[in-house]
PDB file with one MODEL, atoms N, CA, C and O in Angstrom:
MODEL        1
ATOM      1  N   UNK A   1     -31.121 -12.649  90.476  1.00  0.00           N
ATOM      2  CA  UNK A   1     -30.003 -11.770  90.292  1.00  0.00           C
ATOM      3  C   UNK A   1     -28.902 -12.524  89.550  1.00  0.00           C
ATOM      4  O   UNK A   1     -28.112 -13.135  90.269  1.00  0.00           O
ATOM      5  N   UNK A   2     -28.667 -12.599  87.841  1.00  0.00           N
ATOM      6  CA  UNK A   2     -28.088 -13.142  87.377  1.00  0.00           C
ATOM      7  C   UNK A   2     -26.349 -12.525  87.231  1.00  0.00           C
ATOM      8  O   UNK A   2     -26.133 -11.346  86.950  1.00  0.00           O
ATOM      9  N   UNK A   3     -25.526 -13.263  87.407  1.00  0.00           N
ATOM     10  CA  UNK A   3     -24.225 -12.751  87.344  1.00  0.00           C
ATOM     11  C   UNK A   3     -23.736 -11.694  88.534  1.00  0.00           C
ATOM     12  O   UNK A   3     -22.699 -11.056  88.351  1.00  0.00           O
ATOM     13  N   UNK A   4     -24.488 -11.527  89.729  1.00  0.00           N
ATOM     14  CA  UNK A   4     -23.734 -10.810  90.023  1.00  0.00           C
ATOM     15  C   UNK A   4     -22.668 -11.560  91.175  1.00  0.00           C
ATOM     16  O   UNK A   4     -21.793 -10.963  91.803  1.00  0.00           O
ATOM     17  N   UNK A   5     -22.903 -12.624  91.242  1.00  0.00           N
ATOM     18  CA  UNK A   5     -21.573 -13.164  91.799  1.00  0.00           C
ATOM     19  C   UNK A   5     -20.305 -13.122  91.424  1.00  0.00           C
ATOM     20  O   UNK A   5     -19.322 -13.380  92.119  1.00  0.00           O
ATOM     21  N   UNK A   6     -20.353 -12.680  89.934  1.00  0.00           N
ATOM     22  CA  UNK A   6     -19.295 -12.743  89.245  1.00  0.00           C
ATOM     23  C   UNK A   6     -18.870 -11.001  88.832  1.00  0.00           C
ATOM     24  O   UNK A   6     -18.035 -10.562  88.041  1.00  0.00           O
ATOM     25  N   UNK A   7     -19.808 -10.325  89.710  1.00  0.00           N
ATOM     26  CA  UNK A   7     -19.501  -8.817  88.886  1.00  0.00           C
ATOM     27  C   UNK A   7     -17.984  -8.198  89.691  1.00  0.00           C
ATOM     28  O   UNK A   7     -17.890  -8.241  90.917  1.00  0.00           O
ATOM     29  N   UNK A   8     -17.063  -7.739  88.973  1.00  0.00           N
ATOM     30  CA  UNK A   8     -15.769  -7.582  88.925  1.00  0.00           C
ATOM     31  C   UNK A   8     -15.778  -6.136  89.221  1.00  0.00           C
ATOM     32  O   UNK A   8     -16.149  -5.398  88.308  1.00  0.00           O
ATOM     33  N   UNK A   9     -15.532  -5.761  90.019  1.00  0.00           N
ATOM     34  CA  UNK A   9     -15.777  -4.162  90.706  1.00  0.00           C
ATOM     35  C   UNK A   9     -14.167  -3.564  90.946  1.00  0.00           C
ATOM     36  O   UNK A   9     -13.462  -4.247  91.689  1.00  0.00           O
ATOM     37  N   UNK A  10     -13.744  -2.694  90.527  1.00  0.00           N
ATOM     38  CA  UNK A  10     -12.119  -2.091  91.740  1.00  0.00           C
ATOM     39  C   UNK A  10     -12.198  -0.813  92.102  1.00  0.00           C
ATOM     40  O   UNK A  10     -11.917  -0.049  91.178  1.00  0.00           O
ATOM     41  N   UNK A  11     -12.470  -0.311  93.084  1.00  0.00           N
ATOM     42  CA  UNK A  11     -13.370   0.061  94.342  1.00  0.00           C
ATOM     43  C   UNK A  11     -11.442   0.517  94.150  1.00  0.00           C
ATOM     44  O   UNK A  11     -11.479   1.426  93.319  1.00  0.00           O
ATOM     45  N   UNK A  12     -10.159   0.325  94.473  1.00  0.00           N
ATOM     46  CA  UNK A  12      -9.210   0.686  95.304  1.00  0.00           C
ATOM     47  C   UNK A  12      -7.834   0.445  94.403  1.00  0.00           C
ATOM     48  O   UNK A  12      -8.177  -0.420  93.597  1.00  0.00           O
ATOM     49  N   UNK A  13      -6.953   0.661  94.238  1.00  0.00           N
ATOM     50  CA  UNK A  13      -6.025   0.081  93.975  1.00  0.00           C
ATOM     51  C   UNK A  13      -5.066  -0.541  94.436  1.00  0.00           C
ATOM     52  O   UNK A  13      -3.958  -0.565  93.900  1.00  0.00           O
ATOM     53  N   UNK A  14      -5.385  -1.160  95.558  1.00  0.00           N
ATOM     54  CA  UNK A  14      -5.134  -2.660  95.981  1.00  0.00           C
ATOM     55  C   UNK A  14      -5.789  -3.517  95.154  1.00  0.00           C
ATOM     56  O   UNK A  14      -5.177  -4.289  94.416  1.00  0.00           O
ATOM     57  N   UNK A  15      -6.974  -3.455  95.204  1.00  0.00           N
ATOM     58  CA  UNK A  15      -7.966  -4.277  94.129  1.00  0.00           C
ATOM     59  C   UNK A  15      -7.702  -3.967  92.998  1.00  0.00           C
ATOM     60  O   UNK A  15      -8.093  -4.879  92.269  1.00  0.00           O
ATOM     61  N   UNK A  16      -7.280  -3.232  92.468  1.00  0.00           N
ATOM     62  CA  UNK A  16      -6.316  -3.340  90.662  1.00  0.00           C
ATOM     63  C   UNK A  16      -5.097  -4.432  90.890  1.00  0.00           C
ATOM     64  O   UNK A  16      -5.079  -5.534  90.341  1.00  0.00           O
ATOM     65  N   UNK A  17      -4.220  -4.009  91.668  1.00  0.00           N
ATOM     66  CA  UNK A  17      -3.071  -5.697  91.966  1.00  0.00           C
ATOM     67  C   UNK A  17      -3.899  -6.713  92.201  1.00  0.00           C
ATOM     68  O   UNK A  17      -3.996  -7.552  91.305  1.00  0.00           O
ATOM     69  N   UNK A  18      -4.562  -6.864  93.237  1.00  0.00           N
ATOM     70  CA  UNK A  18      -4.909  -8.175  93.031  1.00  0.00           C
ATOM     71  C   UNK A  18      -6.059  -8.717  92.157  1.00  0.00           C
ATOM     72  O   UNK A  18      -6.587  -9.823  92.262  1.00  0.00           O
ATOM     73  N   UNK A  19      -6.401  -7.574  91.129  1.00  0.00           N
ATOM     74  CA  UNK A  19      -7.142  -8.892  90.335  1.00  0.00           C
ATOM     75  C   UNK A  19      -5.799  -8.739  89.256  1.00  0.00           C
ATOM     76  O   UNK A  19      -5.287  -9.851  89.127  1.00  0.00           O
ATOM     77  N   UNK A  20      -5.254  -7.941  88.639  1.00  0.00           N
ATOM     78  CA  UNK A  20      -4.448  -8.351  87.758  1.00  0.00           C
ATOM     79  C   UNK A  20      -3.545  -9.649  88.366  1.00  0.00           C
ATOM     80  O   UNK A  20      -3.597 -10.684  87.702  1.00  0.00           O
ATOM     81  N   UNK A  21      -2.771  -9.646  89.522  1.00  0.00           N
ATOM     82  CA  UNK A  21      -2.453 -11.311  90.189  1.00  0.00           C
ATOM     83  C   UNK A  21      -3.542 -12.201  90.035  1.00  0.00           C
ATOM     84  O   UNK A  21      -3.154 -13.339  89.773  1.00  0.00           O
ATOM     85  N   UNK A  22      -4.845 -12.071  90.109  1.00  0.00           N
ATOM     86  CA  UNK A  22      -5.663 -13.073  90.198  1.00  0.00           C
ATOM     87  C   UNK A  22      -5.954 -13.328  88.463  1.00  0.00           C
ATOM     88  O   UNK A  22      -6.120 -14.503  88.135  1.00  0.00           O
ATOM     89  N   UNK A  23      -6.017 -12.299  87.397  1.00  0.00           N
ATOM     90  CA  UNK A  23      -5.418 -12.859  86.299  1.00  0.00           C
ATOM     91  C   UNK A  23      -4.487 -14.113  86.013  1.00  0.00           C
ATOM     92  O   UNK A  23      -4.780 -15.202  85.518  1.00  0.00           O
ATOM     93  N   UNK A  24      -3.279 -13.626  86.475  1.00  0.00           N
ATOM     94  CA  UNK A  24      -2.491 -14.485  86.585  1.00  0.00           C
ATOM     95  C   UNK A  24      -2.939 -15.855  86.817  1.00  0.00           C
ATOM     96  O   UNK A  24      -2.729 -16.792  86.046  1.00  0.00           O
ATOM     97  N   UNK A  25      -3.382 -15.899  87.599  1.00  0.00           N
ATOM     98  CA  UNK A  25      -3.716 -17.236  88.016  1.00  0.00           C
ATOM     99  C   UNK A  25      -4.425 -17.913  87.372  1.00  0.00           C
ATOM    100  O   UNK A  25      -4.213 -19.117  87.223  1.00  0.00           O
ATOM    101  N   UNK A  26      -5.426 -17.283  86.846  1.00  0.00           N
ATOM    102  CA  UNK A  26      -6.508 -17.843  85.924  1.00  0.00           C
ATOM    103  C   UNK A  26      -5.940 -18.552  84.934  1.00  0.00           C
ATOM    104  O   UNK A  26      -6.275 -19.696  84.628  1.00  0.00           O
ATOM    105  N   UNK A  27      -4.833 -17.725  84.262  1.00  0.00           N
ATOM    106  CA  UNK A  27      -4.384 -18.351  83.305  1.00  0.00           C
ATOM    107  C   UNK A  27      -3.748 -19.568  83.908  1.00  0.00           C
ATOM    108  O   UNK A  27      -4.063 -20.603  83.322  1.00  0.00           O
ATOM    109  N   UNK A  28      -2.891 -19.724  84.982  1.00  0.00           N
ATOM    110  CA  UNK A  28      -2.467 -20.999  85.407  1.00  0.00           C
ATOM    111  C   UNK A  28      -3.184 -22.399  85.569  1.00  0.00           C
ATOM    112  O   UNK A  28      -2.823 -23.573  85.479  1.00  0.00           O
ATOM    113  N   UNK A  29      -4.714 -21.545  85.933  1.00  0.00           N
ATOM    114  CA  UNK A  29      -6.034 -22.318  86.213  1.00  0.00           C
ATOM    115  C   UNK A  29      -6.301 -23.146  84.869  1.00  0.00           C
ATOM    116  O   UNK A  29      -6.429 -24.333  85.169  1.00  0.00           O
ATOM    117  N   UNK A  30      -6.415 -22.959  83.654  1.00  0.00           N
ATOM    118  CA  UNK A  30      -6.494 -23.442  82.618  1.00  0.00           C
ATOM    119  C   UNK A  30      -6.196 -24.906  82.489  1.00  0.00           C
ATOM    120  O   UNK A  30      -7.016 -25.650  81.951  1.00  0.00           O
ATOM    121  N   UNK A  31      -5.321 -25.246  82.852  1.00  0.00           N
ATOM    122  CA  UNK A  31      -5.014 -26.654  83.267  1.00  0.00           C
ATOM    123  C   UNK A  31      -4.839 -27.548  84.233  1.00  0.00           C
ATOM    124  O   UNK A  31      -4.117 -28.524  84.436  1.00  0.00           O
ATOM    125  N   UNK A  32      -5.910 -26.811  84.923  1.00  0.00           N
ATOM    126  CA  UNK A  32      -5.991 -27.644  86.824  1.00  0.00           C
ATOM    127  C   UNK A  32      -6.832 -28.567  86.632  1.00  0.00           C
ATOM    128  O   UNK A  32      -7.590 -28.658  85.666  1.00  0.00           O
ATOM    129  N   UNK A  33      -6.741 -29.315  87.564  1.00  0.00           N
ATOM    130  CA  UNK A  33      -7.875 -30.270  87.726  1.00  0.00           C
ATOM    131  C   UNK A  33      -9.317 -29.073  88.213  1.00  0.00           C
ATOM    132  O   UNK A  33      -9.352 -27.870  88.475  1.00  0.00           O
ATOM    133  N   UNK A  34     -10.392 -30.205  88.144  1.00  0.00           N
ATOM    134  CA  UNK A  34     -11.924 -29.271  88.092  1.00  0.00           C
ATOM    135  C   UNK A  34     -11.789 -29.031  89.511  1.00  0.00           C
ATOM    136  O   UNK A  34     -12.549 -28.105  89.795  1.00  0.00           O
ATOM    137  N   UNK A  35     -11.079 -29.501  90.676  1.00  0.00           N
ATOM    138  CA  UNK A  35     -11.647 -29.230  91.853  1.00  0.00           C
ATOM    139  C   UNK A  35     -10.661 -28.226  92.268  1.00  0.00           C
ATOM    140  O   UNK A  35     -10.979 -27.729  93.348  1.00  0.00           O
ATOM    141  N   UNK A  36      -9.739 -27.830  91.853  1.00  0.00           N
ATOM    142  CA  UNK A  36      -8.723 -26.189  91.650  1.00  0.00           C
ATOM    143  C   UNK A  36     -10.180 -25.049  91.605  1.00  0.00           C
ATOM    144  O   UNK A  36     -10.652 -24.220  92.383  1.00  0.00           O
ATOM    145  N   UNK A  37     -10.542 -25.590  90.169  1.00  0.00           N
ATOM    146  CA  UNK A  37     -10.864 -24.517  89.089  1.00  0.00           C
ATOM    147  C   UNK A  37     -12.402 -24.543  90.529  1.00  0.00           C
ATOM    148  O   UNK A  37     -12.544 -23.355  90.816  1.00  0.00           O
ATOM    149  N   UNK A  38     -12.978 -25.020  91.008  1.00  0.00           N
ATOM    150  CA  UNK A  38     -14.147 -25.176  91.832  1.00  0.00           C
ATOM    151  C   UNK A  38     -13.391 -23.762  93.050  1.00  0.00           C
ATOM    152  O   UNK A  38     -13.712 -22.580  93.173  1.00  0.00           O
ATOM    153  N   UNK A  39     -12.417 -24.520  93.691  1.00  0.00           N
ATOM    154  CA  UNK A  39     -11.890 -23.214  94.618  1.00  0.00           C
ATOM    155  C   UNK A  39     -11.742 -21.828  94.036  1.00  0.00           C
ATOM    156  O   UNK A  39     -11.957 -20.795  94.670  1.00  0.00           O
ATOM    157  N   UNK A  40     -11.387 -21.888  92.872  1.00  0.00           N
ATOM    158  CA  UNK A  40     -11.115 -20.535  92.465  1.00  0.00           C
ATOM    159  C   UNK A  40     -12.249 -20.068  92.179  1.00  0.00           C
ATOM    160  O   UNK A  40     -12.095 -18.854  92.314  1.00  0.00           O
ATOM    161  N   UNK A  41     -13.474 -20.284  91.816  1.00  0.00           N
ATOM    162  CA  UNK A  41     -14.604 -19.801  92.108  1.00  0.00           C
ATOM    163  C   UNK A  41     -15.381 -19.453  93.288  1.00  0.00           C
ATOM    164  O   UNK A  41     -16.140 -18.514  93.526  1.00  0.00           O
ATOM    165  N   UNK A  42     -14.969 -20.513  94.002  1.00  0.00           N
ATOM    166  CA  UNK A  42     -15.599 -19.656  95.023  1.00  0.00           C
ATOM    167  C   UNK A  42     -14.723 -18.579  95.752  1.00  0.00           C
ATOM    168  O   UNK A  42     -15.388 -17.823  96.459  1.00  0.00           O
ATOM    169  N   UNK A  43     -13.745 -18.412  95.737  1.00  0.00           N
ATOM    170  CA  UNK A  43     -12.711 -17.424  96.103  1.00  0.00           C
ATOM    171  C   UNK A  43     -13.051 -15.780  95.373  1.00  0.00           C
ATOM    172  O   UNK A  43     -12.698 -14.649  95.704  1.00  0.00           O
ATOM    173  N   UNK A  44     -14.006 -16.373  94.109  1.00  0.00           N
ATOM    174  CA  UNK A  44     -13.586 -15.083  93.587  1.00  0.00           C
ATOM    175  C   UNK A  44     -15.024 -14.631  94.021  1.00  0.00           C
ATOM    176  O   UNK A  44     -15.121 -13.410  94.140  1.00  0.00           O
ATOM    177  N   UNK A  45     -16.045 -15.275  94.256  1.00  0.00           N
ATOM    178  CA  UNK A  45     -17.233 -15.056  94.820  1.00  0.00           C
ATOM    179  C   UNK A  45     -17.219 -14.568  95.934  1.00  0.00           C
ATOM    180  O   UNK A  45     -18.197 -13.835  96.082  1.00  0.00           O
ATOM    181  N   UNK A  46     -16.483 -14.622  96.938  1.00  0.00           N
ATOM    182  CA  UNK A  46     -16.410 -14.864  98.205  1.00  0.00           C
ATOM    183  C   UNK A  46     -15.800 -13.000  97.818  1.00  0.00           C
ATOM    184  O   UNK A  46     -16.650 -12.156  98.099  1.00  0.00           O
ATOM    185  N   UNK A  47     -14.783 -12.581  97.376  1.00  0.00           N
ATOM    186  CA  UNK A  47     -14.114 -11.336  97.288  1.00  0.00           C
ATOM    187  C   UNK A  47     -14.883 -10.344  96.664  1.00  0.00           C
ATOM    188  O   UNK A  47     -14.759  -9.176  97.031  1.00  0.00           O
ATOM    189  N   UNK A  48     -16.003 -10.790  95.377  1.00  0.00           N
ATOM    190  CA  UNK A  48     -16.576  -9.772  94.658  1.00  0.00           C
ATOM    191  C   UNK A  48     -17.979  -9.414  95.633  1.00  0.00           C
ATOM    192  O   UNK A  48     -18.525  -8.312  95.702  1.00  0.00           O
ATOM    193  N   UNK A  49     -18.412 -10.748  96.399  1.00  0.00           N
ATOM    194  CA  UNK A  49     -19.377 -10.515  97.096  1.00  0.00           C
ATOM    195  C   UNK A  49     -19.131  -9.260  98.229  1.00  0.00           C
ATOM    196  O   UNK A  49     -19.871  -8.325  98.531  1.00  0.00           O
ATOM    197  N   UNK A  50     -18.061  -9.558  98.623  1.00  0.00           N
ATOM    198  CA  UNK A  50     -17.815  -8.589  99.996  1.00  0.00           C
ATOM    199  C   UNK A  50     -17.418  -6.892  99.186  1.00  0.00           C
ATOM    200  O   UNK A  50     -17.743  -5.794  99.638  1.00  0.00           O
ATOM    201  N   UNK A  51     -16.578  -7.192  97.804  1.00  0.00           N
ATOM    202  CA  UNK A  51     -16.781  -5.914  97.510  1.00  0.00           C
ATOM    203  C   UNK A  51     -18.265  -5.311  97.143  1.00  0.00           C
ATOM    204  O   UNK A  51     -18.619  -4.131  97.158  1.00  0.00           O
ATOM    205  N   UNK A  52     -18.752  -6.061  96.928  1.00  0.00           N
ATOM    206  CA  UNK A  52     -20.730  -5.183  96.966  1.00  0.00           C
ATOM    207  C   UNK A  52     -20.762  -4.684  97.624  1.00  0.00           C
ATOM    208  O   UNK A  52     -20.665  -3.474  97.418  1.00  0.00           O
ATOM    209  N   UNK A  53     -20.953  -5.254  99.191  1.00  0.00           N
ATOM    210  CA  UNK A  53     -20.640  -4.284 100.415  1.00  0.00           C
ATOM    211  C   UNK A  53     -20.490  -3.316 100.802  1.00  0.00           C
ATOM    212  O   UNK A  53     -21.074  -2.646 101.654  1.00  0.00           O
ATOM    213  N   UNK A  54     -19.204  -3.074  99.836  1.00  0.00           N
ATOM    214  CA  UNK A  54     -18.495  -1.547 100.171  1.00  0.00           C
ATOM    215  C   UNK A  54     -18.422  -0.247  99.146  1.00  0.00           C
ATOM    216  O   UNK A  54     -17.852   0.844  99.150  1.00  0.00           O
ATOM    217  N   UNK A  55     -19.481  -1.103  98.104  1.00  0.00           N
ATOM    218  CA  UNK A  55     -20.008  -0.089  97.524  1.00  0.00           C
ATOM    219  C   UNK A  55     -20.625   1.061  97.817  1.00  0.00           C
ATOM    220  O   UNK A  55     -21.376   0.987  98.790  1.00  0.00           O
ATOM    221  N   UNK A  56     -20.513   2.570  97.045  1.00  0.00           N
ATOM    222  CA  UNK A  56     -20.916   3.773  97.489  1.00  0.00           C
ATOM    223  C   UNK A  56     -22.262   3.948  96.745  1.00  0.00           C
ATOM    224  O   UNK A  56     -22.255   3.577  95.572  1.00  0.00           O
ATOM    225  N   UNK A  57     -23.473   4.479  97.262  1.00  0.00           N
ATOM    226  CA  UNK A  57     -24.516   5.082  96.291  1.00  0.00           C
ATOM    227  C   UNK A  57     -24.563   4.910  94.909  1.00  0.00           C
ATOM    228  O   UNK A  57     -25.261   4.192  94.194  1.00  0.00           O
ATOM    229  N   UNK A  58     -23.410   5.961  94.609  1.00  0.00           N
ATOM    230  CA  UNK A  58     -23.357   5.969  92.861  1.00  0.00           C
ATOM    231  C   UNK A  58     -22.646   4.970  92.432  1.00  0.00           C
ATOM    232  O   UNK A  58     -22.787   4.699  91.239  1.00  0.00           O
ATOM    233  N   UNK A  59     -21.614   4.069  93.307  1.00  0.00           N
ATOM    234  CA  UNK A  59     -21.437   3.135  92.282  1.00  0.00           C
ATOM    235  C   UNK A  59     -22.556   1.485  92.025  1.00  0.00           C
ATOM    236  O   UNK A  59     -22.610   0.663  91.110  1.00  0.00           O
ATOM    237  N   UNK A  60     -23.155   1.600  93.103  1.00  0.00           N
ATOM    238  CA  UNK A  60     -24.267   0.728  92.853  1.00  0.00           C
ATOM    239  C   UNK A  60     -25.149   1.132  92.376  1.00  0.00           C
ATOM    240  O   UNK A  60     -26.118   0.374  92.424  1.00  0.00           O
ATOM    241  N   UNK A  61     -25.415   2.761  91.517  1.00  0.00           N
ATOM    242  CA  UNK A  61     -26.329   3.054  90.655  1.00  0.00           C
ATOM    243  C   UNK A  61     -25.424   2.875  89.468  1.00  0.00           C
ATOM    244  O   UNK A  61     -26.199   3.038  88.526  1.00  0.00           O
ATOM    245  N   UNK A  62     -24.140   2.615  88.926  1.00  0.00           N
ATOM    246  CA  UNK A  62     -23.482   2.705  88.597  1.00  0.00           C
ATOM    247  C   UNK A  62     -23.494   0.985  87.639  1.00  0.00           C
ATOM    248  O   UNK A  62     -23.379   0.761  86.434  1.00  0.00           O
ATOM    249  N   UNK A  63     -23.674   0.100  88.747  1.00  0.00           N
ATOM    250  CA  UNK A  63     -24.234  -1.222  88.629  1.00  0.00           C
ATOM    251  C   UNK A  63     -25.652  -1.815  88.047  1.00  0.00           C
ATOM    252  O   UNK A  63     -25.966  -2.856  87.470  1.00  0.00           O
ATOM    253  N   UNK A  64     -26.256  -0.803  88.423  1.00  0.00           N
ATOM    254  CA  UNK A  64     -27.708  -0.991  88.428  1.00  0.00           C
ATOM    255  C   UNK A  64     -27.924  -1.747  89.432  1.00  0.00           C
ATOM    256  O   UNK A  64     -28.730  -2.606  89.075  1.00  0.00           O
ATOM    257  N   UNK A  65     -27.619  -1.890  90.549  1.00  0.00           N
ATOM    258  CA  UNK A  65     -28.124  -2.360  91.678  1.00  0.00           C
ATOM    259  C   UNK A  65     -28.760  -1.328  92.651  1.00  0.00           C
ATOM    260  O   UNK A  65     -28.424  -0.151  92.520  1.00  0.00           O
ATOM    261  N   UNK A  66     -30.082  -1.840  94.084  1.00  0.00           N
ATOM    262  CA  UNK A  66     -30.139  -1.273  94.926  1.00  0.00           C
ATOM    263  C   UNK A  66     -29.128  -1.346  96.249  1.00  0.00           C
ATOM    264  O   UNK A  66     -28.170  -2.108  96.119  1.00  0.00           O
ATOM    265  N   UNK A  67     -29.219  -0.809  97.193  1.00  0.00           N
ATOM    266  CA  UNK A  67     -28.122  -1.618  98.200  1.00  0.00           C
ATOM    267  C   UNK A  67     -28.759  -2.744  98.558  1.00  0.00           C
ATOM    268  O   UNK A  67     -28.182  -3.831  98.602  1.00  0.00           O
ATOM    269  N   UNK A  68     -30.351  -2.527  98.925  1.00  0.00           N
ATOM    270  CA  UNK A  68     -30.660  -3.995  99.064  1.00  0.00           C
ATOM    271  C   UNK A  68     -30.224  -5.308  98.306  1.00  0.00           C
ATOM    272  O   UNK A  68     -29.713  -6.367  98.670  1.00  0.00           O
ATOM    273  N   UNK A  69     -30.673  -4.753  97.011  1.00  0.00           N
ATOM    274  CA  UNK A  69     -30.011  -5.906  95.978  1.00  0.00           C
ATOM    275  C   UNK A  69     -28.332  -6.836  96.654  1.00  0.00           C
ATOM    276  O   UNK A  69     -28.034  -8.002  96.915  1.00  0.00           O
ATOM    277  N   UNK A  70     -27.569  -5.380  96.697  1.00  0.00           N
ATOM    278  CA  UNK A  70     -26.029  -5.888  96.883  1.00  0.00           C
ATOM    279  C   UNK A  70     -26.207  -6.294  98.305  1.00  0.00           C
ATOM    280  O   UNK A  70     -25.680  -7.406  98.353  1.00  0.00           O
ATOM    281  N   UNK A  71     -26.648  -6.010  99.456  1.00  0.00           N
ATOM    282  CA  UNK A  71     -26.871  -6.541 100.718  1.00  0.00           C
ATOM    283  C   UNK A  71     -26.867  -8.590 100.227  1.00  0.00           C
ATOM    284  O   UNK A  71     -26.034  -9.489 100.110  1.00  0.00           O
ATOM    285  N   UNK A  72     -28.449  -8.397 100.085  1.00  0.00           N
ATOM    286  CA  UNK A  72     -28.496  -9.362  99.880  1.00  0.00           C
ATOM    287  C   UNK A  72     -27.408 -10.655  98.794  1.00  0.00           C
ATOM    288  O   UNK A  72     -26.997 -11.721  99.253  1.00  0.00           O
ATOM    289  N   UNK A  73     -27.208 -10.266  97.652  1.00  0.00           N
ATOM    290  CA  UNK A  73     -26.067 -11.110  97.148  1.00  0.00           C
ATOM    291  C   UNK A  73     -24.807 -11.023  98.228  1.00  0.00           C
ATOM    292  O   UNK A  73     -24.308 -12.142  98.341  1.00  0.00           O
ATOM    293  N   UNK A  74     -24.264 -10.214  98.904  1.00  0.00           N
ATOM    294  CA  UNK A  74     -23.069  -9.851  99.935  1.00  0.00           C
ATOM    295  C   UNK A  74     -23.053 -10.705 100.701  1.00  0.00           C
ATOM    296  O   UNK A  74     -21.966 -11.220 100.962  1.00  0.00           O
ATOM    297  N   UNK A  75     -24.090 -11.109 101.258  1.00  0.00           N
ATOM    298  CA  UNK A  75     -24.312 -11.633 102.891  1.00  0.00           C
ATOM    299  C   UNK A  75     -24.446 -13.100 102.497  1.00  0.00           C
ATOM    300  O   UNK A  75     -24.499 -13.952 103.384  1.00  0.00           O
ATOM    301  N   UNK A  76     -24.506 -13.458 101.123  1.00  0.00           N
ATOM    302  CA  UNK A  76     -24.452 -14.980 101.036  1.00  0.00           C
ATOM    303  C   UNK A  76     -23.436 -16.341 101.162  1.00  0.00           C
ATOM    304  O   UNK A  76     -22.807 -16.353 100.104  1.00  0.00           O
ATOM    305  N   UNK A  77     -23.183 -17.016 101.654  1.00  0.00           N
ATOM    306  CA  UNK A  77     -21.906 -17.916 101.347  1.00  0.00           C
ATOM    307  C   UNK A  77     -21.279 -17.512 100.307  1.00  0.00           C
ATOM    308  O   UNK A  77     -21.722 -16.656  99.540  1.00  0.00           O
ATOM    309  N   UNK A  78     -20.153 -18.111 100.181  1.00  0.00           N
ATOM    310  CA  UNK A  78     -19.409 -18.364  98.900  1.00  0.00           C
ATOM    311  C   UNK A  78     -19.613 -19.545  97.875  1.00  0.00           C
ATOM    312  O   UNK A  78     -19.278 -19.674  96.698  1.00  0.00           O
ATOM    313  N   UNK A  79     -20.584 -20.720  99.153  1.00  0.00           N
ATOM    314  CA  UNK A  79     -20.702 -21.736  98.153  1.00  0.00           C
ATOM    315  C   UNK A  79     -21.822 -21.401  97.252  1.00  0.00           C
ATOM    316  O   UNK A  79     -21.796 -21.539  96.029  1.00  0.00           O
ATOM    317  N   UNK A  80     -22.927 -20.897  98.036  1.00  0.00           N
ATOM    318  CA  UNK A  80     -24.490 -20.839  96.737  1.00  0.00           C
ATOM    319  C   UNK A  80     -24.012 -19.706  95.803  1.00  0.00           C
ATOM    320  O   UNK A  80     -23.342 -18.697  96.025  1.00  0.00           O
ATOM    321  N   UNK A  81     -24.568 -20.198  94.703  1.00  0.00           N
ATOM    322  CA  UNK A  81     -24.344 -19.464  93.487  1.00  0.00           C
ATOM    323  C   UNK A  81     -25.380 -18.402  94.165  1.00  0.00           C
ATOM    324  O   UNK A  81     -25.685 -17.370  93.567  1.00  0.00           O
TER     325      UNK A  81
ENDMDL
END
């Protein structure tokens, strides 16, 4: 399952503020040291994973995912890719 740790979902508009804030940051990220830029990955893993989760039917057909699919990436740490 390539990329979907990284798939960027907004499910709410709470989740429109905070990824546009988490924009923000990114750009701040640009000049961190690598072990910043390491947290902020898994942070963002850790948030896109749990939004799989709470995905509806059509939007994980929407994805091209099954729920199994998103189950499984969901339920994983934040550290394994």
């Amino acid at each position: 399952m390539n990329g979907l740790s990284d798939v960027r979902l907004t499910l709410h508009s709470q989740e429109l503020t905070a990824g546009q804030d988490h924009g923000a940051r990114e750009a701040d990220m640009r000049g961190a040291p690598s072990d910043l830029k390491r947290w902020d990955r898994f942070w963002r893993r850790l948030h896109t994973r749990k939004a799989l989760l709470e995905l509806t039917p059509a939007q994980l057909k929407d994805v091209g995912l099954t729920r199994e699919q998103a189950r499984e990436e969901g339920l994983k740490p934040f550290w394994r890719i």
